[in-house]
Steps between C-alpha positions, in 0.01 A plus 500: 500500500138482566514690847559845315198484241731763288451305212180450472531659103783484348646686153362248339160480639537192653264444780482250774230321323778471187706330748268304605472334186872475458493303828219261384734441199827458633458321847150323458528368150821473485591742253226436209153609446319382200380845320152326337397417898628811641540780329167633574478394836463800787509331806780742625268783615334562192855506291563253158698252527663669110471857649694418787773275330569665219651793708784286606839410287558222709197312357483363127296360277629069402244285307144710601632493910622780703851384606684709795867510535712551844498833454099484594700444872615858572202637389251305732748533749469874486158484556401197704820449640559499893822502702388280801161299593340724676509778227367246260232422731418869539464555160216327496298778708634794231400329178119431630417779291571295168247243657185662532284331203678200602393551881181531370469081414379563150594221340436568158756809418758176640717805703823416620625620889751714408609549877585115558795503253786708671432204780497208266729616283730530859434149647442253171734667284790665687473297800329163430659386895228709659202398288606128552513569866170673516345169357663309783408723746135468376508131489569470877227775563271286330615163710470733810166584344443078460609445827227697698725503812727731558809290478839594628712310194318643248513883654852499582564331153305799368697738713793370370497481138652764240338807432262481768582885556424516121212341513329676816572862377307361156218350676474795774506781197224348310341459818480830574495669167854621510517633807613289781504655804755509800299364750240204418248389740450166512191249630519099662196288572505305806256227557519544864679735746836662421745318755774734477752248584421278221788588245562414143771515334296556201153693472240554206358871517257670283456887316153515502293512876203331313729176480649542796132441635372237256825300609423543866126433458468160284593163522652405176466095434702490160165361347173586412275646773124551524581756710669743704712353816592739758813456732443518860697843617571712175780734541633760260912609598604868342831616461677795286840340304731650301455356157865426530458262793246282283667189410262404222281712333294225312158760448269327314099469566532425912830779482680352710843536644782281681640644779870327728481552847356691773224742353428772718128506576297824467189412571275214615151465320193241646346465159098430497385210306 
């Protein structure tokens, strides 16, 4: 498995990059590659497409393609391979080093992000349930999104569906780079003053203080405005979760966060327009 990195070279000097290949073969073309379009190709950090293939037995040569067999399976497996989500997920962080030129937006030498396929290769390919969920989950974010109120069907549907957990430990470790921490402090804009007996069984929070602000601050028509409208008492709420008490992690540009229940408050900001 990918967790141990013990295999990064093998006997055979077959690299991850080799791999790579094998998986662009096998999974994303479905088992052929036509030689004249690829053979010279190097998107895989630098490696030939015929370098890289022509180290494996499990790949032939059928009418000028590159053909892969089921034996291709073990072999990717070995390498990309993960035993649960979250490991697949994790991968990503440990094969960022294969990703560098690609990292680096330059278009032209077409690299390939090595460290996304232990994930894909997990959710489209080995579980195709949890990739099919994910788009689900995403379009109800983006009717949430549509909505611009904070509507209780919509967030409890959200809370509800199937691999929500999935999905928020995805969103949350991008989020953060791979590193999710225990305790997330969290931001909600008030247009006027915090009645704390005012309870929802639903509320939107935010990451990022900056939003938390802007939210509390503006007016927000749904349309086109000239400019800025203020709300009459901006307030800013702060309180420290557990990321496992967040009951959507939906991230994005605003970073925000769905929280059930009573959320206990930290702190109580006046913000100044």
């Amino acid at each position: 498995m990918i967790t141990s990195f013990k295999i990064f070279e093998s006997e055979n000097n077959i690299t991850i990059p080799d791999v790579a290949w094998l998986y662009l073969l096998h999974y994303v073309y479905h088992g052929k590659l036509k030689i004249k379009s690829w053979a010279t190709d190097n998107r895989m950090n630098g490696i030939t497409c015929q370098d890289a293939l022509s180290k494996f037995d499990c790949v032939k040569i059928e009418d000028q393609n590159y053909v892969s067999t089921d034996d291709c399976v073990k072999i990717i497996d070995n390498y990309f391979g993960s035993k649960n989500f979250k490991e697949a997920v994790n991968s990503q962080k440990k094969l960022e080093i294969y990703d560098e030129e690609y990292r680096n937006n330059d278009v032209f030498n077409r690299k390939y992000p090595i460290s996304e396929i232990g994930y894909k290769l997990f959710i489209r390919f080995k579980n195709p349930n949890i990739d099919n969920a994910f788009d689900k989950i995403q379009e109800m974010i983006r009717n949430h999104f549509n909505s611009q109120l904070s509507l209780k069907q919509i967030l409890e549907k959200i809370s509800k569906m199937r691999q929500i957990d999935k999905w928020n430990y995805k969103t949350a470790y991008d989020m953060f780079d791979g590193n999710i921490p225990e305790k997330i402090t969290i931001y909600r804009g008030l247009k006027n003053e915090y009645d704390p007996n005012y309870n929802l069984e639903y509320s939107c929070w935010t990451t990022s203080k900056d939003q938390g602000e802007r939210f509390a601050k503006f007016l927000f028509s749904g349309g086109y405005q000239f400019k800025p409208k203020y709300s009459n008492n901006p307030t800013m709420l702060v309180s420290e979760v557990n990321f496992d008490d967040i009951t959507v992690f939906i991230g994005g540009d605003e970073s925000e966060v769905i929280m059930k229940g009573d959320v206990e408050i930290k702190e109580i900001i006046k913000v100044k327009i």
